[in-house]
C-alpha positions, -999 to 999 in steps of 0.1 A, spaced: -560 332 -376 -554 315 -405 -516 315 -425 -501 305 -453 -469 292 -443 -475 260 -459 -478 276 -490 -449 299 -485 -422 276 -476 -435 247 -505 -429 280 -531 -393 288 -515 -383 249 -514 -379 246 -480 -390 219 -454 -404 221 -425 -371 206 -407 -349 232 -427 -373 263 -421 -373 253 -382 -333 255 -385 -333 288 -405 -362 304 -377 -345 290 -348 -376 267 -334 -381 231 -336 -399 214 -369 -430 213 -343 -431 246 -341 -439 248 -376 -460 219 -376 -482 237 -354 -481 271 -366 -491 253 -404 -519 237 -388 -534 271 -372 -530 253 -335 -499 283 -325 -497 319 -337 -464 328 -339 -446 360 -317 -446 391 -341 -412 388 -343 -412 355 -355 -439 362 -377 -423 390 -390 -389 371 -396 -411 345 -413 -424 373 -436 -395 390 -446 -376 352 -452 -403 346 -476 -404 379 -490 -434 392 -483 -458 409 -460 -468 396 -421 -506 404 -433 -500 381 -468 -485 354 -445 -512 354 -413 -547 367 -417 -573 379 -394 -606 364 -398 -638 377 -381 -639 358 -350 -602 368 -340 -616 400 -334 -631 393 -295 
C-alpha cells in the first residue's frame, strides 16, 4: 500500500518527531509507515487523516497487488 504521509506532514509543517508526539507512537513508527515497511491500524490511519485534513483513501492507497 502505498501513502502519502511524507507529503502530508511536509504540507502541515510537521516533523516526523512532532507528528509521532501528536499520534502517540515513536518517530519510527513514522519512519516506517513513510517508507511503506508498516501499515498503520485504521484508527491510526484514520487519526492521521483527519489531522491532516483529509481522507484515509487520499492518505493510503490500495494498489493491485494488495488485493490477494
Amino acid at each position: 500500500m502505498k501513502n502519502r504521509v511524507a507529503e502530508l506532514r511536509k504540507q502541515s509543517g510537521y516533523s516526523q518527531d512532532h507528528l509521532a508526539e501528536k499520534l502517540g507512537v515513536s518517530r519510527q513508527t513514522i519512519i516506517s509507515i513513510e517508507k511503506g515497511r508498516y501499515n498503520p491500524s485504521l484508527p491510526l490511519a484514520m487519526i492521521m487523516a483527519e489531522l491532516f485534513g483529509k481522507s484515509v483513501e487520499t492518505v493510503f492507497i490500495l494498489e493491485k497487488n494488495d488485493y490477494k
